[in-house]
TIRO-2110 file (N, C-alpha, C; in Angstrom, 1 decimal):
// TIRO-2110
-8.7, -31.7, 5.5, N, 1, A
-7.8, -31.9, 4.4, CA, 1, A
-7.3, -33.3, 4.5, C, 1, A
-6.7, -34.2, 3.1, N, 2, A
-6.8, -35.0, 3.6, CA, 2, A
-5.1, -35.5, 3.6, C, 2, A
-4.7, -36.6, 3.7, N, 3, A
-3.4, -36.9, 4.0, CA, 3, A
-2.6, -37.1, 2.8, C, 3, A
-2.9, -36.9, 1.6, N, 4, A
-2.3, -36.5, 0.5, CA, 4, A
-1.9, -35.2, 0.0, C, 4, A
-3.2, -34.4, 0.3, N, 5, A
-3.6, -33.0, 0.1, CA, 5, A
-2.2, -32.0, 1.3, C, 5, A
-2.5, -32.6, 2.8, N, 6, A
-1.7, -31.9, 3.5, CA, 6, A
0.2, -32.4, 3.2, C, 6, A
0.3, -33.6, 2.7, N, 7, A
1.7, -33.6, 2.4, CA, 7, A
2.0, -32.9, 1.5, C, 7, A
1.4, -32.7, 0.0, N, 8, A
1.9, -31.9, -0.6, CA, 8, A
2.2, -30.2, -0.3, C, 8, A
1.2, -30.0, 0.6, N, 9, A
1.3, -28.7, 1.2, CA, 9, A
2.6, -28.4, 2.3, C, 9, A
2.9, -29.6, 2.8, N, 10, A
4.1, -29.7, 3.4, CA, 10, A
5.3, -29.6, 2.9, C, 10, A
5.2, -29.8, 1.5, N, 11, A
6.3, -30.1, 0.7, CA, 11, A
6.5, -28.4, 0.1, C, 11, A
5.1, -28.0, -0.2, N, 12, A
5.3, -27.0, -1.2, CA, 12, A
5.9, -25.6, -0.1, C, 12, A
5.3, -25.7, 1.4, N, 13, A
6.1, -24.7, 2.6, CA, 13, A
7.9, -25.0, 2.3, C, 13, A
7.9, -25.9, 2.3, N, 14, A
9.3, -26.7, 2.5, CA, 14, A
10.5, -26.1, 1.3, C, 14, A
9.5, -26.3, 0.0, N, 15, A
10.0, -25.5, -0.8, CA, 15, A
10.4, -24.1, -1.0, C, 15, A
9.5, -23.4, -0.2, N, 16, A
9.4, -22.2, -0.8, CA, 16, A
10.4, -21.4, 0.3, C, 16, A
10.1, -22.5, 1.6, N, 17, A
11.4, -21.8, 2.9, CA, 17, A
12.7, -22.0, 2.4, C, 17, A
12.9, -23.2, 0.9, N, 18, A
14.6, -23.6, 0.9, CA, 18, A
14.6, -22.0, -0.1, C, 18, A
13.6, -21.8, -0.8, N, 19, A
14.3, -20.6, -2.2, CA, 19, A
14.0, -19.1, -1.0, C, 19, A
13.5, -19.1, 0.1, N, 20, A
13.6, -17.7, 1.0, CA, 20, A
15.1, -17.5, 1.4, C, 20, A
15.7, -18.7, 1.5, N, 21, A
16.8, -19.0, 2.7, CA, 21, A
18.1, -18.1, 1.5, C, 21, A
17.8, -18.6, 0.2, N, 22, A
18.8, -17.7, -0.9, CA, 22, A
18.5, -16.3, -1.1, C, 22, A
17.7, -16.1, -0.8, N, 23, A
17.0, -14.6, -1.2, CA, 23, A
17.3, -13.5, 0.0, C, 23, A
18.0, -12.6, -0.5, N, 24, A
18.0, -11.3, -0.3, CA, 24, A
17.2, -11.2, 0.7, C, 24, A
17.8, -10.3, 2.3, N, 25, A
16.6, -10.0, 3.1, CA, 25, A
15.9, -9.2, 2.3, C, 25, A
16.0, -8.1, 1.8, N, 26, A
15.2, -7.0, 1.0, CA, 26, A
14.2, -7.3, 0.2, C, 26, A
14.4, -8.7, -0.9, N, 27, A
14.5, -9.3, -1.4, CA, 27, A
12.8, -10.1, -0.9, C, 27, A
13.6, -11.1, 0.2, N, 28, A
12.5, -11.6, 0.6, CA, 28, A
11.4, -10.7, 1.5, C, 28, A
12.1, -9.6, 2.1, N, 29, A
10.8, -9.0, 3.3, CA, 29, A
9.7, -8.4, 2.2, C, 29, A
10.1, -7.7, 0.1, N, 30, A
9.3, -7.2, -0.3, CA, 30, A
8.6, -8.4, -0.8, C, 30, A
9.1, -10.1, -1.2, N, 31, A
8.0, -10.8, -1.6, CA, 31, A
7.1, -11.0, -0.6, C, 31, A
7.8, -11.1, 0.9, N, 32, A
6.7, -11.4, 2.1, CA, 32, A
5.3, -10.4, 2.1, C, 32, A
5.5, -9.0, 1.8, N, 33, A
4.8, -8.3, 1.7, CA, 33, A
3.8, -8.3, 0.6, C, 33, A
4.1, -8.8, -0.4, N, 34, A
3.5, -8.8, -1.6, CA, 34, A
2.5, -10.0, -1.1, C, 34, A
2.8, -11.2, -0.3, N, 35, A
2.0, -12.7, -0.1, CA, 35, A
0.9, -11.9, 0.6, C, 35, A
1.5, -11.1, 2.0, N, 36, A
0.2, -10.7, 3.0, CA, 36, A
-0.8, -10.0, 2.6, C, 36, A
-0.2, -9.0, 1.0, N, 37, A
-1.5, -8.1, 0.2, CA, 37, A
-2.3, -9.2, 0.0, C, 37, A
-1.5, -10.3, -0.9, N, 38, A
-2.5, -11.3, -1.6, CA, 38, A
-4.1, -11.7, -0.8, C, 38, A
-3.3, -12.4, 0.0, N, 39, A
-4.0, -12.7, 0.9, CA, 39, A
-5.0, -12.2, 1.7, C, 39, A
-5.2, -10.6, 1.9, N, 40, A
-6.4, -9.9, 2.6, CA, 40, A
-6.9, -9.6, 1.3, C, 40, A
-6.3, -9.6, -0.3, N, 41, A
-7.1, -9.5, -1.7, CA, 41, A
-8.3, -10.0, -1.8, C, 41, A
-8.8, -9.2, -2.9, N, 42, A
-10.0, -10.4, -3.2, CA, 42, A
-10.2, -10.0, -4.9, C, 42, A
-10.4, -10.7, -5.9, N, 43, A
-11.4, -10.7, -7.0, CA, 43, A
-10.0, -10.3, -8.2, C, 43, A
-9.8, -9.3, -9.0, N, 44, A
-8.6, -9.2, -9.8, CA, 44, A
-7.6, -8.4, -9.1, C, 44, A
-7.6, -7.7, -8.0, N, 45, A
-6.5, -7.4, -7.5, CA, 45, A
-5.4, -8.9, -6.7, C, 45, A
-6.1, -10.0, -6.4, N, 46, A
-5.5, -11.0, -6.0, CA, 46, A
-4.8, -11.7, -7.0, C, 46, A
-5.6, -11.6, -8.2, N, 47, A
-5.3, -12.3, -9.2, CA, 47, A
-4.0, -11.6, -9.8, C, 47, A
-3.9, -10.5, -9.7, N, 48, A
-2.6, -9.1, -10.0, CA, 48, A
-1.6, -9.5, -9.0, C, 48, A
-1.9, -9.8, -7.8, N, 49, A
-0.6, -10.0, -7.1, CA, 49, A
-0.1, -11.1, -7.1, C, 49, A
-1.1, -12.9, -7.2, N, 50, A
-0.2, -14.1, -7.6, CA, 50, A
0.5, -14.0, -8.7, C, 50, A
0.3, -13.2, -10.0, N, 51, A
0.9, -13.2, -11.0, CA, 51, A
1.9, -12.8, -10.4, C, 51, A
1.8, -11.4, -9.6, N, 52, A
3.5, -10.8, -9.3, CA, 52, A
4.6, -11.2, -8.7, C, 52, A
3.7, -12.8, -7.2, N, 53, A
4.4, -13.2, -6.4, CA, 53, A
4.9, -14.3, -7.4, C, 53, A
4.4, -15.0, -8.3, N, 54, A
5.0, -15.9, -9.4, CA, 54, A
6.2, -15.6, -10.1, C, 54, A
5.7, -14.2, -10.5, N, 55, A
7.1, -13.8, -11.9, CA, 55, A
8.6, -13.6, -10.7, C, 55, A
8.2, -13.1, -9.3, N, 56, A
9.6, -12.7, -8.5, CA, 56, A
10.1, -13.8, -8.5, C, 56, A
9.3, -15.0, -7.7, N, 57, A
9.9, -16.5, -7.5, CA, 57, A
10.8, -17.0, -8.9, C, 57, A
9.9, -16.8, -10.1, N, 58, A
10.6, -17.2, -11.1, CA, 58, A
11.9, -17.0, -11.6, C, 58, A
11.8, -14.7, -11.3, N, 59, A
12.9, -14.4, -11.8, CA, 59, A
14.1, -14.7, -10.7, C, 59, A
13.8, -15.3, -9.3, N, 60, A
14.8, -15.6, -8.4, CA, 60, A
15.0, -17.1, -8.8, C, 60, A
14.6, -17.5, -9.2, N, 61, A
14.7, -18.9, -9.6, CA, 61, A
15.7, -19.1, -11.0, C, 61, A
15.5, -18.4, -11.4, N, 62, A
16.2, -18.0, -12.6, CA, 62, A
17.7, -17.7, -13.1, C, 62, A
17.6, -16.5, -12.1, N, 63, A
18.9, -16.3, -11.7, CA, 63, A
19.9, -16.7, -10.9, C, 63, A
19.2, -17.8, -10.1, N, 64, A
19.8, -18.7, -8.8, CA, 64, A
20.5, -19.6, -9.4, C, 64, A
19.7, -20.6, -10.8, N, 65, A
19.7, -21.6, -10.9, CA, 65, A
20.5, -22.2, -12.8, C, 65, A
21.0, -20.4, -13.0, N, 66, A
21.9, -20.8, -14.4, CA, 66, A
23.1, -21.2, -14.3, C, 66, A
END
Protein backbone atom coordinates (compact mmCIF):
# COMPACT_ATOMS: atom_id res chain seq x y z
CA UNK A 1 0.00 0.00 0.00
CA UNK A 2 1.25 3.06 -0.69
CA UNK A 3 2.02 6.13 1.60
CA UNK A 4 -1.03 8.06 0.56
CA UNK A 5 -3.27 5.13 0.48
CA UNK A 6 -2.14 3.95 4.15
CA UNK A 7 -2.59 7.69 5.60
CA UNK A 8 -5.91 7.96 4.60
CA UNK A 9 -6.62 4.63 6.08
CA UNK A 10 -5.09 5.99 9.26
CA UNK A 11 -7.23 8.69 9.29
CA UNK A 12 -10.37 6.87 8.40
CA UNK A 13 -9.46 4.17 11.84
CA UNK A 14 -9.02 7.44 13.66
CA UNK A 15 -12.29 8.44 12.72
CA UNK A 16 -14.34 5.90 13.27
CA UNK A 17 -12.55 5.21 16.97
CA UNK A 18 -13.46 9.13 17.75
CA UNK A 19 -17.60 8.28 16.70
CA UNK A 20 -17.20 4.54 18.86
CA UNK A 21 -15.88 6.53 21.82
CA UNK A 22 -19.72 8.40 21.81
CA UNK A 23 -21.62 5.42 21.15
CA UNK A 24 -23.42 3.38 23.52
CA UNK A 25 -21.55 0.15 24.70
CA UNK A 26 -24.73 -1.75 23.42
CA UNK A 27 -24.71 0.45 20.74
CA UNK A 28 -21.23 -0.07 19.65
CA UNK A 29 -20.70 -4.00 20.71
CA UNK A 30 -24.00 -4.55 18.01
CA UNK A 31 -22.23 -2.33 15.21
CA UNK A 32 -18.89 -4.27 16.14
CA UNK A 33 -20.80 -7.30 15.41
CA UNK A 34 -22.44 -6.27 12.35
CA UNK A 35 -18.46 -5.21 10.88
CA UNK A 36 -17.16 -8.98 11.87
CA UNK A 37 -20.42 -10.47 9.76
CA UNK A 38 -19.36 -8.17 6.96
CA UNK A 39 -16.25 -9.18 6.81
CA UNK A 40 -16.34 -13.23 6.77
CA UNK A 41 -19.50 -12.06 3.94
CA UNK A 42 -19.20 -12.47 0.56
CA UNK A 43 -21.38 -11.43 -2.67
CA UNK A 44 -24.98 -9.60 -1.63
CA UNK A 45 -25.09 -10.58 1.81
CA UNK A 46 -21.86 -8.17 2.27
CA UNK A 47 -23.24 -5.79 0.26
CA UNK A 48 -26.63 -5.94 2.90
CA UNK A 49 -24.49 -5.47 5.70
CA UNK A 50 -22.24 -2.29 4.49
CA UNK A 51 -25.42 -0.68 3.77
CA UNK A 52 -26.53 -1.53 7.40
CA UNK A 53 -23.07 -0.70 9.02
CA UNK A 54 -23.52 2.80 7.00
CA UNK A 55 -27.19 3.75 7.83
CA UNK A 56 -26.23 2.97 11.97
CA UNK A 57 -23.01 5.32 11.56
CA UNK A 58 -25.26 7.76 9.89
CA UNK A 59 -28.21 7.55 12.15
CA UNK A 60 -25.43 7.95 15.13
CA UNK A 61 -24.01 10.68 13.37
CA UNK A 62 -27.06 12.31 13.15
CA UNK A 63 -28.24 12.33 16.29
CA UNK A 64 -24.88 13.23 17.80
CA UNK A 65 -24.31 16.04 15.65
CA UNK A 66 -27.85 18.36 15.67
Amino acid sequence: MDERRSALLEKAVGLLAAVFRTMDPKERDSLLELMDQAGNASGPDKGRLMKLIHERLKSHNDSNCS
